[in-house]
Every structure is written in structure tokens, then in C-alpha cells.
N, C-alpha and C positions, 0 to 999 in steps of 0.2 A: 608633080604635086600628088599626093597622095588621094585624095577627091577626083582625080581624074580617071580611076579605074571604075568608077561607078557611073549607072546610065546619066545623061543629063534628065534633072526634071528634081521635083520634090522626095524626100525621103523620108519613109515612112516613120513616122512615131519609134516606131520601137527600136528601130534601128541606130537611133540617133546617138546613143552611147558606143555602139558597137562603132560605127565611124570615126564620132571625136577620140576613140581608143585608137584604130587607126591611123592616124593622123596623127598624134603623141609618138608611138611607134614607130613612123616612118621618122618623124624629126628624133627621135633618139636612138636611129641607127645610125643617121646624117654623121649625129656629133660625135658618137663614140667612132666611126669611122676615120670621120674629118683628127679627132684627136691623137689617136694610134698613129696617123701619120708622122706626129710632129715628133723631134729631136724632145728630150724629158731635158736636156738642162736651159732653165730660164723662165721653162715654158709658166710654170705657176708663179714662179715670181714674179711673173709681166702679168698676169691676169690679177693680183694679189694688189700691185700696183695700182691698176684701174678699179680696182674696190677701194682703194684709202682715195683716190682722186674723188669718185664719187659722193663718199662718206663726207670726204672737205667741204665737195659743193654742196651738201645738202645743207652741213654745217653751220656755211659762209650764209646760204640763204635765209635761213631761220633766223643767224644772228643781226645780219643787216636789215631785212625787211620792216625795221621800226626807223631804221634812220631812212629808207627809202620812201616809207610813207609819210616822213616829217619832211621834206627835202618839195616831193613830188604831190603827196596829196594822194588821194581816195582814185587815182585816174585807172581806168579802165583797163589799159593797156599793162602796168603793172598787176593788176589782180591781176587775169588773164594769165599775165607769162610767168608770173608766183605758182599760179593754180598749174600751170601746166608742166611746170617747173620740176614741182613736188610729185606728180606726177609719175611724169619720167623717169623721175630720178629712183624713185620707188619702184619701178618695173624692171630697172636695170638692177639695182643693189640686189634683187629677189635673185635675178638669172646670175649676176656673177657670184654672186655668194654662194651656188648650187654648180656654178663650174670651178669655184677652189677647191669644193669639197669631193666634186667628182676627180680631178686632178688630185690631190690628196693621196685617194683610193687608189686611183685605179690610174699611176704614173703615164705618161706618154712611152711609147719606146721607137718609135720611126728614127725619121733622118729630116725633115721638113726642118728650118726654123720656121721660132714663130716671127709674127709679121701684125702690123696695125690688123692689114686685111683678110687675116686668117682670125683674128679674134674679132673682130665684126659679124664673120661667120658665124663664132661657137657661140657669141653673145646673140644673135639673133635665133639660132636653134634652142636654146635654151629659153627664152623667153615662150617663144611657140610652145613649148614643153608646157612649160608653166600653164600660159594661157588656155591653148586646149584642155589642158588636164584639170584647170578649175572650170572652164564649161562645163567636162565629162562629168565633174563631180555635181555642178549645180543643176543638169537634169536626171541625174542617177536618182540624187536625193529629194529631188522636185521643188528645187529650190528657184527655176524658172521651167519656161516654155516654149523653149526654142523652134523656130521652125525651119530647117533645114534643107539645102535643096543643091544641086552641083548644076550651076550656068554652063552655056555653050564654051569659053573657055576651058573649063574643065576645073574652076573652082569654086571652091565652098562659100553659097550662100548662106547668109545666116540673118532671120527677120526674127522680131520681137524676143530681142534678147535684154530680156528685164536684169537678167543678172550686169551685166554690164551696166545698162543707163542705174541700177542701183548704185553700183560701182564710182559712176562720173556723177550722182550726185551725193556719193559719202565725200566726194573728193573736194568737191566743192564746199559742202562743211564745214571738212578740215583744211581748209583753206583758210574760208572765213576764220574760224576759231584759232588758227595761227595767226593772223593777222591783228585779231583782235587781243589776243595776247602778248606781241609783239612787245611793246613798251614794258613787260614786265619781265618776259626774258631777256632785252635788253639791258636792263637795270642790274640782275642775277649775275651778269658777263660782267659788270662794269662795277659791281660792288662787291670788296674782299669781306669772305667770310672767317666772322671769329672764329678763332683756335678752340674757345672753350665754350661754342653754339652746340646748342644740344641736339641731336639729329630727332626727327619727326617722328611720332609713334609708329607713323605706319611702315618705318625701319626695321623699328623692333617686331614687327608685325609679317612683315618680309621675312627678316629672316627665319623667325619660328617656321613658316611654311618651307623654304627652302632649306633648309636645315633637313626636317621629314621627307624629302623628296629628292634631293640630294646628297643628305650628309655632309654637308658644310652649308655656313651660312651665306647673304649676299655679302656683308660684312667684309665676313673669308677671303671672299672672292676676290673683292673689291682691293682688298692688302696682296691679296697673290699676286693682280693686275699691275698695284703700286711698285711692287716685287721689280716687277719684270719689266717696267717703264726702268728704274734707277739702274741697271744694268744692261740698257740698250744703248744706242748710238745716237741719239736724237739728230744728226746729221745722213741718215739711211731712212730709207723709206721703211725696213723691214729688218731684222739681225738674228742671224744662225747663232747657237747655241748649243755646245755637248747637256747632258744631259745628268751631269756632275756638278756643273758651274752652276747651272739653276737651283738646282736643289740648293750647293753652297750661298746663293743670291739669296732664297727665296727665307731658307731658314735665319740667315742674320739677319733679315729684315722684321720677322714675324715672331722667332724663338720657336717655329713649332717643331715636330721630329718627322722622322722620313716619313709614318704613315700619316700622318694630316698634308700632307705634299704631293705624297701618292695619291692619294685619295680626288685631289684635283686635277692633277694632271692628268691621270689615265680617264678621266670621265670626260678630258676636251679633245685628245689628243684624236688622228686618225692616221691609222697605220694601211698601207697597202693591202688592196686583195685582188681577189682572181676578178671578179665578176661583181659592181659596185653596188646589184640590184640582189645581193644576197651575200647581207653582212651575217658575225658569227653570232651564235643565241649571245644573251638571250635577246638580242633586235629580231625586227624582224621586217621585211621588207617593203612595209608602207612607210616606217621612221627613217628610209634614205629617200623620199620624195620632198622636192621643192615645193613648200605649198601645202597642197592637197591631193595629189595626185596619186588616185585609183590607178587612173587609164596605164602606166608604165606595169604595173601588176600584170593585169590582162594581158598586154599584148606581151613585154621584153620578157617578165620572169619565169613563166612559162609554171607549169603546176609545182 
């Protein structure tokens, strides 16, 4: 553990970013380690995998949580495991969505396959990532007041961490307010929308800002998305595609020309590079953090 090169006992105020940096740092050498090992074919498509499994369940819960509270009632044990649910399921989507994209970058090239038990690993280094590195950020900014301290094991205590219980009690909110919602996203699933329903201002409102911000609208997006569902496999979890065939998809579907096509693709797409903590201008290396995270700056990208 990374907390275990320091004395045991309390650690001072100021130091305390300098350690949750630390601590980020040692868990994202773990994983780019742990990653380099493995064989590069499958590896992302099995991690890609358990992002749509995730996505399902958070889905599936959102959608049924109206018939489970008409079924069962207001009982405890269902909030609870709803609240915990969403939760989880939220901490996970964060860390694997930040190892596709690192996978993406920065390919595997070892000889390892992957394994249940190897992506257990990179999904829980990742999360750590995540989590340390929003600590790092909420006493950087002094957004809480951590008090930190390294126990006779040799790990990181950590007392009145307001960031967190704010954390578990936005979650609980959004708990309630899913729940209390429920009957009306349930109705939206189960009621066909007119063909000629007029979309809500705040559509058109949407896209004028996204439009300025990215040059295409949500609109766009939305029909590029439509694109690319009607020329997929709905029997696959996922489907390869030259980069011919989409554009040929993309444009009988819409009518646009190659640059309205270029223009979204190359703004989603990710292409391999050397080093995943220093993409090409004009990014720059806090827009490849999961999250919020300073603390990878400091310690991996070096000046």
C-alpha cells in the first residue's frame, strides 16, 4: 500500500494532497502495469462488454423500480438496495468507462489473456484512481477537511470526510427523487410516442448551445447514433466497421457530405498513443482524467 512508506500517526495538514497524490500514482502504475501485461486481442472488447452489462442494469433498475414499489410497497429493504444499487452501479460505469478509454489509447501488448480475475483487478484500480483523486481534488480546493493519518497496519486513515457523507447524502436524494419519479418513467417506457409530437424547447435550446461548442447539434448526434444502431448487428454485444461502410451508412441515412460526418467522427473517435497522460494539442492533460483528477498530473505526467 502506498500509505505504508510513511510514519504511522497523524499527517500534517498540508501534506495531505501531497499523499492522496501519492496514492493515485501508485494505483496508476498498478494498472498500467497490470494492463501492458495482457494479450491486446479481446482485451477491450471484454471490458466494453461489462460497460453495456452495467449500463443494462442500471437501465433494468430505473425501469422496474415502479412496478417493484407497486408489487412490494415503500419497504425498507427495497430503498436500501435501490439506494445502494445506483450507487454502485455509478462507481463502476465511472472506473470502466476510464479503462475503455485508457485501453482505446494506449492498446495492451503483453501475452496474458484476459480473465474475469484480471479485470476485477483493473476495475478496482481504477475506481481508487477515481476516488483518491476526487478526495485529492476536494481538499486541494477545500471543498472538505480531511483528517488523515496512516494506522499500525500501514493504512490510510481517513476521519471527517464531509466530502463523502455529502456524497452518501446527494445519493440518497437521488434515490428518493428516482423513486418518487418512478410511475412517470414507467409510463414514458410503456407509452408509444407520436411520430408528429413536437420535441420540447429545451431541444432546440440544447442544440443552439451544442452546436457553439461543438459544431454539430444534439439533434446531429442523435441521427449519427440512429446511423449507426441500423447498420449494426442487434444480435452482438458490439460491431467492427471499416471506415467506408459508415460513412456509406451514415450519409444514406441523414443526406449529409463527408465534412458533416468528419466532423463527428473525429471529435469521438480515439486513436492510439505512446503515453495516455499526454494527448496531442490542442488537449491537454487534465481532459484524459476520470472525474476530476489533479492528483495523475502531479505525480504520472511529470512537468
Amino acid at each position: 500500500m502506498a500509505a505504508a512508506q510513511l510514519a504511522i500517526g497523524p499527517i500534517p495538514d498540508p501534506d495531505r494532497t501531497a499523499v492522496l497524490n501519492n496514492i493515485v500514482g501508485f494505483c496508476y502504475s498498478k494498472l498500467e502495469n497490470l494492463i501492458a501485461s495482457l494479450a491486446e486481442e479481446g482485451v477491450l472488447q471484454f471490458v466494453m462488454q461489462q460497460h453495456e452489462a452495467i449500463l443494462h442494469r442500471q437501465a433494468l433498475g430505473r425501469s422496474t423500480i415502479a412496478t417493484r414499489l407497486a408489487c412490494f410497497g415503500n419497504d425498507s429493504r427495497l430503498v436500501s438496495g435501490f439506494r445502494d444499487d445506483l450507487q454502485s452501479q455509478a462507481r463502476d460505469a465511472i472506473a470502466v468507462r476510464f479503462l475503455i478509454e485508457y485501453l482505446a489509447a494506449t492498446p495492451p501488448s503483453g501475452q496474458l489473456p484476459m480473465t474475469l480475475e484480471r479485470f476485477d483487478e483493473m476495475l478496482m484500480l481504477a475506481s481508487e484512481i477515481t476516488n483518491f483523486g476526487m478526495l485529492s481534488d476536494s481538499v486541494q480546493n477545500e471543498l472538505t477537511d480531511l483528517k488523515l493519518s496512516v494506522v499500525p497496519s500501514g493504512r490510510l486513515g481517513i476521519r471527517g470526510d464531509e466530502y463523502r457523507k455529502a456524497s452518501s447524502q446527494y445519493m440518497e436524494a437521488f434515490a428518493s427523487h428516482e423513486m418518487y419519479v418512478s410511475p412517470r418513467t414507467f409510463r414514458t417506457l410503456t407509452v408509444p410516442i407520436e411520430a408528429d409530437e413536437e420535441p420540447p424547447q429545451l431541444v432546440g435550446e440544447l442544440d443552439k448551445a451544442a452546436f457553439a461548442e461543438f459544431g454539430y447539434s444534439i439533434s446531429d448526434l442523435d441521427r449519427f447514433m440512429g446511423a449507426l444502431l441500423q447498420m449494426s448487428d442487434s444480435g452482438q454485444p458490439f460491431c467492427n466497421a471499416n471506415r467506408d461502410d459508415l460513412d456509406t451508412a451514415v450519409r444514406n441515412a441523414t443526406g449529409w457530405n463527408n465534412a458533416q460526418i468528419t466532423k463527428i467522427v473525429e471529435s469521438m473517435v480515439l486513436r492510439p498513443r505512446a503515453d495516455f497522460l499526454r494527448p496531442e494539442p490542442p488537449f491537454s492533460t487534465a481532459e484524459v482524467y476520470p472525474g476530476a483528477l489533479t492528483a495523475i498530473c502531479h505525480i504520472c505526467a511529470g512537468p
